[in-house]
KETOR-665449 format. One line per field, with one value per residue (C-alpha): residue number from 0; residue in one letter; chain; y, x negated, z. Coordinates in nm, 4 decimals, padded with zeros to 6 digits. Layout:
<lumlums>
resi <- c(NUM / ...)
resn <- c(a / ...)
chain <- c(A / ...)
v <- c(Y / ...)
u <- c(X / ...)
w <- c(Z / ...)
</lumlums>
This chain:
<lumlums>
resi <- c(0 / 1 / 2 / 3 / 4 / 5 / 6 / 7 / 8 / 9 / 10 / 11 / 12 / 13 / 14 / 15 / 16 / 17 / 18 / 19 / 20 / 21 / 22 / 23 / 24 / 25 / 26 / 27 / 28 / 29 / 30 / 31 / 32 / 33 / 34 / 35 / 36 / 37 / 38 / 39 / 40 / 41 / 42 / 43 / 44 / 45 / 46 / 47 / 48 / 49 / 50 / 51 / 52 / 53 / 54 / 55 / 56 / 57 / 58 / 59 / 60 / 61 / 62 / 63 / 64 / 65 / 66 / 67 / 68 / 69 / 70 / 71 / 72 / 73 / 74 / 75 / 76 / 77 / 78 / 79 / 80 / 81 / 82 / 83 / 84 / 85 / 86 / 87 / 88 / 89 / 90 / 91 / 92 / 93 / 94 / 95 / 96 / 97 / 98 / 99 / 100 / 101 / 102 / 103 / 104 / 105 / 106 / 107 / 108 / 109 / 110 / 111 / 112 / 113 / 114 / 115 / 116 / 117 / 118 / 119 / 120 / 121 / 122 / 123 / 124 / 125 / 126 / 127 / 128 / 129 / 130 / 131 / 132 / 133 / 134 / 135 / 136 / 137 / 138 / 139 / 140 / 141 / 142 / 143 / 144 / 145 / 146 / 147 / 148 / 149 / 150 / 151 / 152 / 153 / 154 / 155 / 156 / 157 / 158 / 159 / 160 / 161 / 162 / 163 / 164 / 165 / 166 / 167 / 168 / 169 / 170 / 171 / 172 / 173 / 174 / 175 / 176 / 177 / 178 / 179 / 180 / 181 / 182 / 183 / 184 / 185 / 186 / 187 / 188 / 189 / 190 / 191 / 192 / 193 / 194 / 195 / 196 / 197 / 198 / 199 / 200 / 201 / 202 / 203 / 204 / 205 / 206 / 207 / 208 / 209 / 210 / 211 / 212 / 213 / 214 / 215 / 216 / 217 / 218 / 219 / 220 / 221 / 222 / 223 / 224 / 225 / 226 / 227 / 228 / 229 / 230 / 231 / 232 / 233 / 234 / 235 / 236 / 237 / 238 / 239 / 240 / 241 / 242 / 243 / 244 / 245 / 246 / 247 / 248 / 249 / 250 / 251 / 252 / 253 / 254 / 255 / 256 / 257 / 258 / 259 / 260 / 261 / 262 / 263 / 264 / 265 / 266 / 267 / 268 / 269 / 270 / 271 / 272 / 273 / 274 / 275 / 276 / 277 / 278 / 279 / 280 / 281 / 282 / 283 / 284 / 285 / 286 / 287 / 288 / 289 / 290 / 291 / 292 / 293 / 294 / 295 / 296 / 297 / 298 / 299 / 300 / 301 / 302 / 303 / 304 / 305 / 306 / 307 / 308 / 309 / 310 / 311 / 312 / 313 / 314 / 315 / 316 / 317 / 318 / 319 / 320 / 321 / 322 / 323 / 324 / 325 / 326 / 327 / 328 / 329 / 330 / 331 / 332 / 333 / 334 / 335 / 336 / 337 / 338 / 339 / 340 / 341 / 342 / 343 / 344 / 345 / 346 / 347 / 348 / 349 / 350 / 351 / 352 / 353 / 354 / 355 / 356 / 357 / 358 / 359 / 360 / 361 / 362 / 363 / 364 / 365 / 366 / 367 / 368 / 369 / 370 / 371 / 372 / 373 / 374 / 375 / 376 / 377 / 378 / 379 / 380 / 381 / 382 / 383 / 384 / 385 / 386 / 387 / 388 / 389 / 390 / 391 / 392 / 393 / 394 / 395 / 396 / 397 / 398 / 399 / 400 / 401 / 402)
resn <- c(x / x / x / x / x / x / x / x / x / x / x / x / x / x / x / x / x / x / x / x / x / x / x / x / x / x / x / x / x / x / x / x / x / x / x / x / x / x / x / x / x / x / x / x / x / x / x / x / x / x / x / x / x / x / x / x / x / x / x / x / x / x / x / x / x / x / x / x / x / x / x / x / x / x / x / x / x / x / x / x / x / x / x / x / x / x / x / x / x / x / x / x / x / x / x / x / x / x / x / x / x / x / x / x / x / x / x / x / x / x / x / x / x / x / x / x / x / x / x / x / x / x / x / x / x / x / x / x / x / x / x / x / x / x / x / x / x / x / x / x / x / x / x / x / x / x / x / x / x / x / x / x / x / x / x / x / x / x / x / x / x / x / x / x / x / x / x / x / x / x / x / x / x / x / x / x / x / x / x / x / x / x / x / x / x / x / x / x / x / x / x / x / x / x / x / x / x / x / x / x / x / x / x / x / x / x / x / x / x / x / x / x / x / x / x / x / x / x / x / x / x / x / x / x / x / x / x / x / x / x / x / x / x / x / x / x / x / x / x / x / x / x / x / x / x / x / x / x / x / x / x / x / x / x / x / x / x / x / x / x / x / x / x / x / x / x / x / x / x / x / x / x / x / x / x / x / x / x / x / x / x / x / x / x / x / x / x / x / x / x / x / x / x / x / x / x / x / x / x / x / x / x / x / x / x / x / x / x / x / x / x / x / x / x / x / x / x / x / x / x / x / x / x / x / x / x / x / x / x / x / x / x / x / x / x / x / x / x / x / x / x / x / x / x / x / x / x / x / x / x / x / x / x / x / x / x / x / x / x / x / x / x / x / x / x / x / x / x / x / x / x / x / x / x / x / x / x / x / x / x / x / x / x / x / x / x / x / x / x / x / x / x / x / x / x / x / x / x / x / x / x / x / x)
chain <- c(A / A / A / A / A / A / A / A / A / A / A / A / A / A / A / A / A / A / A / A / A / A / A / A / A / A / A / A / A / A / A / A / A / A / A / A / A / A / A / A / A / A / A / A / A / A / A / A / A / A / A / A / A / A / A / A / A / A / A / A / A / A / A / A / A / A / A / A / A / A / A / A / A / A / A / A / A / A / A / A / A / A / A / A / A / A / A / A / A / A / A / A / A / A / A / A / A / A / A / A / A / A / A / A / A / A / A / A / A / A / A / A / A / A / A / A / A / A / A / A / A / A / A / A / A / A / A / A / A / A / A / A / A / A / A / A / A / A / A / A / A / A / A / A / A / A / A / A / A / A / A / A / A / A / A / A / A / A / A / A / A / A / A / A / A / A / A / A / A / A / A / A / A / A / A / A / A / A / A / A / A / A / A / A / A / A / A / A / A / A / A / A / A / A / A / A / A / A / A / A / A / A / A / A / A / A / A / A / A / A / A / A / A / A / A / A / A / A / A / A / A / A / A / A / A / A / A / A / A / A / A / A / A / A / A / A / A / A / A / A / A / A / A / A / A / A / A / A / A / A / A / A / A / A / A / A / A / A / A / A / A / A / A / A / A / A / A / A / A / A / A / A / A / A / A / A / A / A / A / A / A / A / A / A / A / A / A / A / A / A / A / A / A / A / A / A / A / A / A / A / A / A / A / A / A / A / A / A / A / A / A / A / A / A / A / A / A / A / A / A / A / A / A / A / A / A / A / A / A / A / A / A / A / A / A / A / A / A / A / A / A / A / A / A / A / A / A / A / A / A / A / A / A / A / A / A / A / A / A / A / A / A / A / A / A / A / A / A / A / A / A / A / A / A / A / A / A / A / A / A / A / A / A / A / A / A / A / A / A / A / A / A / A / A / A / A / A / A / A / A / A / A / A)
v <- c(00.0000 / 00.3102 / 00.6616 / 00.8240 / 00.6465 / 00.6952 / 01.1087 / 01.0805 / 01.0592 / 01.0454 / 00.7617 / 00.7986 / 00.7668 / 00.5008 / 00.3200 / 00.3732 / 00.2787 / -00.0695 / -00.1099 / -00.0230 / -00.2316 / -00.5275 / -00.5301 / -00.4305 / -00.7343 / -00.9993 / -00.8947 / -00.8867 / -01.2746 / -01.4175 / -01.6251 / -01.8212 / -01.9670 / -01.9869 / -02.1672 / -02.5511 / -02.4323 / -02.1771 / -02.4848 / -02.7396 / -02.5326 / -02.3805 / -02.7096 / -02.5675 / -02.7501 / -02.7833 / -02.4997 / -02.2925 / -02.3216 / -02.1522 / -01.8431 / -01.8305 / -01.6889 / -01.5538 / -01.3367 / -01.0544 / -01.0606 / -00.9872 / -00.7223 / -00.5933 / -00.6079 / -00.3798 / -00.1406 / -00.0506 / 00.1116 / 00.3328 / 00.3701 / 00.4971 / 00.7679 / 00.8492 / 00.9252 / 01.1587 / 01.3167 / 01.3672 / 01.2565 / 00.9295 / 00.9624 / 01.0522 / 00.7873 / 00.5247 / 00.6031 / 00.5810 / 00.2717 / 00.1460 / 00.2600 / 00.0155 / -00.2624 / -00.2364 / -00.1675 / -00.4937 / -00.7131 / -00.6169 / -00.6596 / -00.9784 / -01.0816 / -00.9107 / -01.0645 / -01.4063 / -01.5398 / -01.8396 / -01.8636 / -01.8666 / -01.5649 / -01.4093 / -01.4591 / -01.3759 / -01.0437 / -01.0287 / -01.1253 / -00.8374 / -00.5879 / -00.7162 / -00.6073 / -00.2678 / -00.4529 / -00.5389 / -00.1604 / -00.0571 / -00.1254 / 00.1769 / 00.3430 / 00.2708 / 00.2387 / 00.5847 / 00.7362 / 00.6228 / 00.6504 / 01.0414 / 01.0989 / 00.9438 / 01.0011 / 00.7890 / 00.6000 / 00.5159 / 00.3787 / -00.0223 / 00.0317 / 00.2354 / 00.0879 / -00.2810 / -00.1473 / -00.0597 / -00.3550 / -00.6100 / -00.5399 / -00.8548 / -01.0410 / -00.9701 / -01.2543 / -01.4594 / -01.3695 / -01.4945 / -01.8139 / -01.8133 / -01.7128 / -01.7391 / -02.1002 / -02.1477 / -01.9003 / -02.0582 / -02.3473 / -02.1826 / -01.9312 / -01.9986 / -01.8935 / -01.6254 / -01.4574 / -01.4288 / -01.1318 / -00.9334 / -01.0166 / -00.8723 / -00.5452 / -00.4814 / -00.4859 / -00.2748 / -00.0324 / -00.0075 / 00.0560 / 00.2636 / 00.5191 / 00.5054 / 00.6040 / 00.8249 / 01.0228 / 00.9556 / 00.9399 / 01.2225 / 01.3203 / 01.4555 / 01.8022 / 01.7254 / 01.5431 / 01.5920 / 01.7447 / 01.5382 / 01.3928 / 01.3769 / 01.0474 / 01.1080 / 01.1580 / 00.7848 / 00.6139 / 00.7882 / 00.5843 / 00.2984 / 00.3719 / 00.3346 / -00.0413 / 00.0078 / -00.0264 / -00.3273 / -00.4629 / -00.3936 / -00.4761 / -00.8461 / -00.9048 / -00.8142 / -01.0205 / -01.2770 / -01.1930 / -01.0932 / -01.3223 / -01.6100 / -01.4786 / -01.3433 / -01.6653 / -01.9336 / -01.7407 / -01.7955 / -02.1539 / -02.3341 / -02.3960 / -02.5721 / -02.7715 / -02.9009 / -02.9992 / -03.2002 / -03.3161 / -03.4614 / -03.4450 / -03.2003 / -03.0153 / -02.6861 / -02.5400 / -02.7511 / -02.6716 / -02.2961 / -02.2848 / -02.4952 / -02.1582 / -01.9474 / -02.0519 / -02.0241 / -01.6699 / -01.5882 / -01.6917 / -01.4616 / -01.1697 / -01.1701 / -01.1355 / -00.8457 / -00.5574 / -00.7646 / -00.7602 / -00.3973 / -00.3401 / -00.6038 / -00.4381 / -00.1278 / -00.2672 / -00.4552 / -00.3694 / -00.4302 / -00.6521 / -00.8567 / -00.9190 / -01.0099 / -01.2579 / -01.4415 / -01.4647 / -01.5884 / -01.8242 / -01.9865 / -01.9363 / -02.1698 / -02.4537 / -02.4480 / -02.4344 / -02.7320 / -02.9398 / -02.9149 / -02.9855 / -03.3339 / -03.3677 / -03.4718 / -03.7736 / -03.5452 / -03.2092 / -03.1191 / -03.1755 / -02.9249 / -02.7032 / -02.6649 / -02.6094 / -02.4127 / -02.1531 / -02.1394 / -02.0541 / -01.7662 / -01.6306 / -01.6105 / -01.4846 / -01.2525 / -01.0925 / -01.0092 / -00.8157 / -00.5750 / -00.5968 / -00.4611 / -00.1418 / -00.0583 / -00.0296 / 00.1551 / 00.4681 / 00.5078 / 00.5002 / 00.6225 / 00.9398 / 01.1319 / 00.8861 / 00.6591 / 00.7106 / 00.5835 / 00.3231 / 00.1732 / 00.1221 / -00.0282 / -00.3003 / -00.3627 / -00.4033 / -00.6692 / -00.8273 / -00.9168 / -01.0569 / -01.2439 / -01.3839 / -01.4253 / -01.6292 / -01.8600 / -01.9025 / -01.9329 / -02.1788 / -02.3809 / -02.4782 / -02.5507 / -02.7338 / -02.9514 / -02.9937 / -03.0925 / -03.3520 / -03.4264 / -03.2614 / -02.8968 / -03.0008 / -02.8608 / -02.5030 / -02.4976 / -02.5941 / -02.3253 / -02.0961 / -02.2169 / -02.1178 / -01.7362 / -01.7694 / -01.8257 / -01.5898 / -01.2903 / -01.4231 / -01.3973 / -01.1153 / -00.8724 / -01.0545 / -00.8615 / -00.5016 / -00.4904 / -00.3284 / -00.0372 / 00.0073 / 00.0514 / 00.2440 / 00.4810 / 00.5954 / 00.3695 / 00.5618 / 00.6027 / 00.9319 / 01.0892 / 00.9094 / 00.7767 / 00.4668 / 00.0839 / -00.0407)
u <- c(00.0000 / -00.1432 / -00.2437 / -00.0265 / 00.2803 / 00.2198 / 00.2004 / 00.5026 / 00.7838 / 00.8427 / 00.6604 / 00.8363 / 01.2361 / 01.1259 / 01.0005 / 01.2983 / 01.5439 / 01.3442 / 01.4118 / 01.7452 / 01.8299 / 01.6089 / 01.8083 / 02.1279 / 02.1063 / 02.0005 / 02.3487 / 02.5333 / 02.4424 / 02.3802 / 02.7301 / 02.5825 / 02.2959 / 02.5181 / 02.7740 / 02.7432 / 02.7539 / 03.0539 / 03.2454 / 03.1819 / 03.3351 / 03.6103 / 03.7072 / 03.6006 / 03.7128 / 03.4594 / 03.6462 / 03.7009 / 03.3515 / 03.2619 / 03.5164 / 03.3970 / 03.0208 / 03.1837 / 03.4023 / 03.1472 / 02.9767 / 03.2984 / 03.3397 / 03.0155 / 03.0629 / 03.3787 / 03.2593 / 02.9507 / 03.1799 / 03.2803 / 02.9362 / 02.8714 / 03.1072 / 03.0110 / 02.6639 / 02.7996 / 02.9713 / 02.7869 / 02.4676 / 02.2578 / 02.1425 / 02.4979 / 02.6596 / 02.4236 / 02.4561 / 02.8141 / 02.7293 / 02.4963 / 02.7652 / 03.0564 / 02.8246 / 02.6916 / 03.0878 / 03.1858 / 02.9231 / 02.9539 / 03.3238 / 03.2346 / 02.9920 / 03.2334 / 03.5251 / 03.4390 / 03.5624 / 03.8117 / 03.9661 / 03.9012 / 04.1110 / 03.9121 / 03.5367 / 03.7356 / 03.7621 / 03.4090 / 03.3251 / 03.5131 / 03.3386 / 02.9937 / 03.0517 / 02.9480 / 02.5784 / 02.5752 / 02.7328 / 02.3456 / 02.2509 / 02.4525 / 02.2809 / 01.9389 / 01.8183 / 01.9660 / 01.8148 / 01.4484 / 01.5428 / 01.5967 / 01.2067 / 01.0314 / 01.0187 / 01.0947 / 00.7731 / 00.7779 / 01.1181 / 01.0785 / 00.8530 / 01.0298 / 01.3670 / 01.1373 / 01.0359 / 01.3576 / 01.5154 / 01.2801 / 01.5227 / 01.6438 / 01.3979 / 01.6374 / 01.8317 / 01.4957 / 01.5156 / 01.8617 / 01.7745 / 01.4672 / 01.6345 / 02.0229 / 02.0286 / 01.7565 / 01.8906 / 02.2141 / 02.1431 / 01.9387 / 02.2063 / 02.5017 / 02.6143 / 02.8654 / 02.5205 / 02.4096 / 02.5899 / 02.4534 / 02.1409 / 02.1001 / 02.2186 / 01.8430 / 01.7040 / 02.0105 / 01.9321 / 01.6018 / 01.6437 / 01.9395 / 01.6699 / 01.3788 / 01.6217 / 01.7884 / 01.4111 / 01.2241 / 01.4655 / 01.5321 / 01.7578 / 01.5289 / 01.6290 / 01.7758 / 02.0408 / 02.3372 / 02.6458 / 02.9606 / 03.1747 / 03.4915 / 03.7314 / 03.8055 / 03.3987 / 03.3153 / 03.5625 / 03.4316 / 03.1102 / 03.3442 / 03.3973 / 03.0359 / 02.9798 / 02.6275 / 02.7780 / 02.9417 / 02.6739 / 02.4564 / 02.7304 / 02.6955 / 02.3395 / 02.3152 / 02.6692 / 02.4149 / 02.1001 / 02.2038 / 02.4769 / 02.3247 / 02.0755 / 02.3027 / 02.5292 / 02.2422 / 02.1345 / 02.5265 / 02.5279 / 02.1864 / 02.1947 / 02.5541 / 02.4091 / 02.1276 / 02.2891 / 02.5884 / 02.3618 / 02.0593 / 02.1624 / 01.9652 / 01.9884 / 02.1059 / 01.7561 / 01.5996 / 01.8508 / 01.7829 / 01.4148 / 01.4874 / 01.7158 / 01.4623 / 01.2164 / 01.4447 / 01.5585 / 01.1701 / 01.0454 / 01.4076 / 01.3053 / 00.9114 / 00.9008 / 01.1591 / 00.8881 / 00.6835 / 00.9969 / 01.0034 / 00.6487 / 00.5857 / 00.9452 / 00.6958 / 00.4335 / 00.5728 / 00.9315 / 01.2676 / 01.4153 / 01.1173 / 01.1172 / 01.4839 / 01.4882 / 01.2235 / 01.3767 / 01.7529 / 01.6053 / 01.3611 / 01.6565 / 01.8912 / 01.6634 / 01.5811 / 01.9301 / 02.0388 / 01.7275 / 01.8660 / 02.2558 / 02.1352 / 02.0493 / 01.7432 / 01.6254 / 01.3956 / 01.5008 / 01.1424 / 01.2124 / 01.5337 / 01.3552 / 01.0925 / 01.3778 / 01.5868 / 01.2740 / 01.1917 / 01.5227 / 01.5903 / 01.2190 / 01.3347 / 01.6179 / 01.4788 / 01.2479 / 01.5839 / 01.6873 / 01.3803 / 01.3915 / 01.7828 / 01.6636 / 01.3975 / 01.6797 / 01.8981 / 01.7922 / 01.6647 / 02.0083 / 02.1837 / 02.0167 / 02.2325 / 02.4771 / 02.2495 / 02.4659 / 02.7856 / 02.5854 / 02.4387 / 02.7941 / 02.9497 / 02.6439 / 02.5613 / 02.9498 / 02.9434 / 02.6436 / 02.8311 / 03.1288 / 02.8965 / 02.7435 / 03.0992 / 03.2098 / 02.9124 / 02.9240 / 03.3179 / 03.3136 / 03.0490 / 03.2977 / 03.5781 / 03.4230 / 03.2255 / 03.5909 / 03.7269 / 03.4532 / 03.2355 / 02.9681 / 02.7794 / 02.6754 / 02.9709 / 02.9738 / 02.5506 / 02.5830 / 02.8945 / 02.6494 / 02.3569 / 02.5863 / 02.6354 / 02.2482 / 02.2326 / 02.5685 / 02.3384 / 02.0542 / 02.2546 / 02.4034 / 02.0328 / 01.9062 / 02.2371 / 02.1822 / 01.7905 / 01.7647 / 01.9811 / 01.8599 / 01.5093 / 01.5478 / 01.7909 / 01.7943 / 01.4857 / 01.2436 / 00.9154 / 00.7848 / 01.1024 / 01.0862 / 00.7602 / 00.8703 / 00.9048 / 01.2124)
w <- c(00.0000 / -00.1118 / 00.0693 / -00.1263 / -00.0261 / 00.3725 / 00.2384 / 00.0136 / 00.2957 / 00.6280 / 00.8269 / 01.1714 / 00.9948 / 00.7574 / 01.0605 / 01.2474 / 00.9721 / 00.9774 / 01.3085 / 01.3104 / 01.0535 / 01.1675 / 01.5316 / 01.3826 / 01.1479 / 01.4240 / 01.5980 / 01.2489 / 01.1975 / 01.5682 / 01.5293 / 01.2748 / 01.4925 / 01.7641 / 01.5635 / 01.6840 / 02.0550 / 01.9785 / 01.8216 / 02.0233 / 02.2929 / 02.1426 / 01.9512 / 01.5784 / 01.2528 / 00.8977 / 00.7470 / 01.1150 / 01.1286 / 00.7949 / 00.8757 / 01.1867 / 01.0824 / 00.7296 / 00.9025 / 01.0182 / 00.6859 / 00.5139 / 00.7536 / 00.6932 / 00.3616 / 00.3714 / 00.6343 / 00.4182 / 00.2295 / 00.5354 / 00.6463 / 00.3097 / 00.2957 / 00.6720 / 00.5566 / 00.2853 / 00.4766 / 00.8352 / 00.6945 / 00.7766 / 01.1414 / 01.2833 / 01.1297 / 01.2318 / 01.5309 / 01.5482 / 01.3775 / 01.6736 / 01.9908 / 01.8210 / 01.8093 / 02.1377 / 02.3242 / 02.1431 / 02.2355 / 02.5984 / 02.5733 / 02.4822 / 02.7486 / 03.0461 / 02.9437 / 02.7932 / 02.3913 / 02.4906 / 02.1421 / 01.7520 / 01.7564 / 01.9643 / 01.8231 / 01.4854 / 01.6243 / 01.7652 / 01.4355 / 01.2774 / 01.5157 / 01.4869 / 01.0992 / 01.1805 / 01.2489 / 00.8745 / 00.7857 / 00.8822 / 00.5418 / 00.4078 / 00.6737 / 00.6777 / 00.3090 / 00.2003 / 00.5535 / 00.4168 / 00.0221 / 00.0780 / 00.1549 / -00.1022 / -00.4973 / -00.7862 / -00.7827 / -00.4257 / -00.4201 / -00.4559 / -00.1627 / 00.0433 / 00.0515 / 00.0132 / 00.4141 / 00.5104 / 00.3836 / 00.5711 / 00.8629 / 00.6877 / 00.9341 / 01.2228 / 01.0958 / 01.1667 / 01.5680 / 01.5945 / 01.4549 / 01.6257 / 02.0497 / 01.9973 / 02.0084 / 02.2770 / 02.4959 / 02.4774 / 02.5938 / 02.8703 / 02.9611 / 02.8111 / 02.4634 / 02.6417 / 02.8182 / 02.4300 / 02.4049 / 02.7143 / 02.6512 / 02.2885 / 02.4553 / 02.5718 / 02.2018 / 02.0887 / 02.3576 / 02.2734 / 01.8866 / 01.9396 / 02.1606 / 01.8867 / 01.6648 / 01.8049 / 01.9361 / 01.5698 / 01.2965 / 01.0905 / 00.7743 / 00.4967 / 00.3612 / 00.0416 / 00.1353 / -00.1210 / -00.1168 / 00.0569 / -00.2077 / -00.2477 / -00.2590 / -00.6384 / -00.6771 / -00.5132 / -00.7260 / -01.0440 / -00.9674 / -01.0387 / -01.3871 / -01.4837 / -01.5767 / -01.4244 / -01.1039 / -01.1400 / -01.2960 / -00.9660 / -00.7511 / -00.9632 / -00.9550 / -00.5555 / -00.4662 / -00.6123 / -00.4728 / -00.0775 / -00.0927 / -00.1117 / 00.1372 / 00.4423 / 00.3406 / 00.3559 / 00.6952 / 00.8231 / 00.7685 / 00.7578 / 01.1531 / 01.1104 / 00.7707 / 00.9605 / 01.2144 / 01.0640 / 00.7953 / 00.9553 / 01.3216 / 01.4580 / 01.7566 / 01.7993 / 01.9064 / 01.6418 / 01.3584 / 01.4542 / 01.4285 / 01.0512 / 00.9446 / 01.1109 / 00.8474 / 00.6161 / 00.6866 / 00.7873 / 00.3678 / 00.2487 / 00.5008 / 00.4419 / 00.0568 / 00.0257 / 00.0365 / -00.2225 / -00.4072 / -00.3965 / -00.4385 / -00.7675 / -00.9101 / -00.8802 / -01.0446 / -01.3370 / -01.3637 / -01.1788 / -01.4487 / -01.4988 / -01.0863 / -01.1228 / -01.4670 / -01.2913 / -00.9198 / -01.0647 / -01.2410 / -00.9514 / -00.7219 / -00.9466 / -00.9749 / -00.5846 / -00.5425 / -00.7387 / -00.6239 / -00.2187 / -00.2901 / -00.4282 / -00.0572 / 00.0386 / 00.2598 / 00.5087 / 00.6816 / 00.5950 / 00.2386 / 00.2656 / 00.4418 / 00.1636 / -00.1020 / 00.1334 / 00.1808 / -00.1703 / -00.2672 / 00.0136 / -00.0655 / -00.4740 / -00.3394 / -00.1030 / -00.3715 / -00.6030 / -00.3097 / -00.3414 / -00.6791 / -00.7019 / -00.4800 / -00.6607 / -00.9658 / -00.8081 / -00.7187 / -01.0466 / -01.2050 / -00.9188 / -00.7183 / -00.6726 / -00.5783 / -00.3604 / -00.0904 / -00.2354 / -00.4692 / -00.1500 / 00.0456 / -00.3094 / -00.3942 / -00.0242 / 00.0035 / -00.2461 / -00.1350 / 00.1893 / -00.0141 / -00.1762 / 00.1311 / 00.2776 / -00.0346 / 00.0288 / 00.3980 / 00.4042 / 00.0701 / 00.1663 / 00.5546 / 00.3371 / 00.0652 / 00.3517 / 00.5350 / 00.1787 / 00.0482 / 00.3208 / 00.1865 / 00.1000 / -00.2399 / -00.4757 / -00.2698 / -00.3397 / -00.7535 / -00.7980 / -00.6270 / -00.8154 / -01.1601 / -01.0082 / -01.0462 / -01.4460 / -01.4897 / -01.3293 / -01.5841 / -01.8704 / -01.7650 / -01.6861 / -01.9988 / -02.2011 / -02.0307 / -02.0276 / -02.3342 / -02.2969 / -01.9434 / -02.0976 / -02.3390 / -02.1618 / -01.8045 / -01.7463 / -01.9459 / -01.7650 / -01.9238 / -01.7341 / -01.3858 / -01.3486 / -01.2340 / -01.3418 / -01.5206)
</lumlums>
């Protein structure tokens, strides 16, 4: 990472936004590694199961939208922290009062989606300091706060088991506290933030096929992601019998390859190109993904395929950002609630298919191939807009950056 980079923006925010987002996300997901404990207790079916750690990515997905407008409208910092104050009140609603019901962790779940909303937060907070060239790495930084879903893999189930999964909540109120007063001292909004939009403005964005397009290719790219992260502790344990502990520290590998490569996603987008990054990741990602529904006869050998499809995977979400921007400045804001939102859905689709397909057939390996095909439609799909992204908004002479 060059010199130039660290003197381009504004260290102390993009740091912050990282950490936000890396603690925010841990929450976001932490019913996921929790999930075997959660429904052996509460007496969970296949499909309950899958809704059950779906249900706060879907509402993360459609509260990135609100986030969105939120920072429009009272800029980044405020908002997260509005963001950060719901999260925390639910969580310690949750650990004072006790979750005796699927109703009730449904709703937990719906709350907790304001802990995947931090992605319409963070990434335009850091986007807004740096220029053009500097984006894939920038937003590559602030997007690592992927890796939170690594810690809950890593310490929900463990400290479950040690505590009780109930306690899970209270305790993730000390690293909340702590990110919530780092950003709240260091994080700043940089001084070109744009103009509030209006309603009729946002869903003008909508009318540019650009938008769906990136709504597409990252419904793809973080879906499969944030939905692999959801489920892999329940897979490994109802396929190969693991423990909880030992299912969680499988998915935080997993999560851990998905997390770690995003900034080099960002950073080789920078270096040769956005699309290039992303023809190369769908396709890797496809493959890997077809190899592990087959089922394997090892955990280790799942593991392997399961990590080299959320790295490929992990890498098209770096890849997306650095595109983005580019087409969309002076809409990041907007742009980043609309293809974050459908990122989630994306994830929800393959978290909440994947329970009911299992509760259907008895196994995971129809919900993995449809999700495997999403891979080659995206593929086809970049392969039919590269050349007019090139050759129009993409041009390099104008932005000085890497289409």
């Amino acid at each position: 990472m060059t010199r130039d980079f660290w003197k381009a923006g504004h260290p102390p925010t993009l740091l912050s936004a990282f950490l936000y987002f890396d603690i925010a996300f841990m929450v976001w997901v932490m019913l996921g590694p929790l999930g075997v404990q959660i429904a052996t207790s509460l007496g969970l079916t296949a499909a309950q199961k899958g809704m059950m750690v779906a249900t706060p990515v879907l509402a993360g997905a459609l509260l990135r939208i609100v986030m969105g407008i939120l920072v429009d409208h009272l800029k980044p910092k405020k908002a997260g922290l509005i963001g950060q104050v719901v999260v925390m009140a639910a969580l310690a609603w949750a650990w004072l009062f006790g979750i005796h019901s699927y109703r009730e962790i449904l709703m937990l779940g719906v709350a907790l989606g304001f802990a995947g909303a931090a992605f319409a937060v963070a990434l335009p907070l850091a986007s807004r300091w740096y220029p053009p060239q500097h984006q894939g790495t920038a937003l590559g930084i602030a997007g690592a706060g992927n890796s939170g879903t690594v810690l809950a893999a890593l310490f929900a189930p463990g400290l479950a088991v040690a505590y009780g999964w109930g306690n899970v909540f209270g305790l993730a109120l000390i690293p909340l506290g702590l990110a919530f007063l780092v950003y709240l001292v260091f994080a700043k909004d940089a001084p070109d933030c744009p103009q509030p939009k209006s309603l009729h403005q946002y869903m003008n964005v909508l009318k540019d096929k650009d938008a769906w397009w990136f709504m597409f290719f990252y419904f793809v790219t973080f879906g499969g992601f944030v939905g692999l992260a959801s489920s892999l502790t329940i897979y490994f344990n109802d396929q190969y019998g693991m423990a909880p502990v030992e299912a969680g520290y499988f998915t935080a590998a997993c999560v851990f390859a998905g997390s770690l490569v995003r900034p080099m996603g960002g950073m080789l987008a920078d270096r040769i190109g956005g699309i290039r990054t992303l023809l190369a990741m769908y396709l890797l990602a496809g493959i890997f993904l077809i190899i592990v529904s087959f089922g394997t006869p090892s955990a280790g050998l799942a593991l392997a395929g399961f990590m080299l499809a959320m790295g490929s995977l992990g890498v098209g979400n770096g890849a997306v950002f650095q595109l983005v921007p580019q087409r969309f400045r002076k809409e990041i804001g907007v742009m980043t609630g609309l293809v974050g939102m459908a990122g989630g859905v994306g994830g929800f689709y393959l978290a909440a298919s994947l329970g009911y397909i299992k509760g259907q057939t008895g196994d995971y390996q129809q919900g993995l191939l449809i999700f495997a095909g999403l891979c080659f439609v995206a593929l086809v799909g970049l392969s039919k807009v590269k050349t007019r992204w090139r050759t129009t908004w993409g041009a390099v002479a104008v932005s000085g950056a890497r289409v």
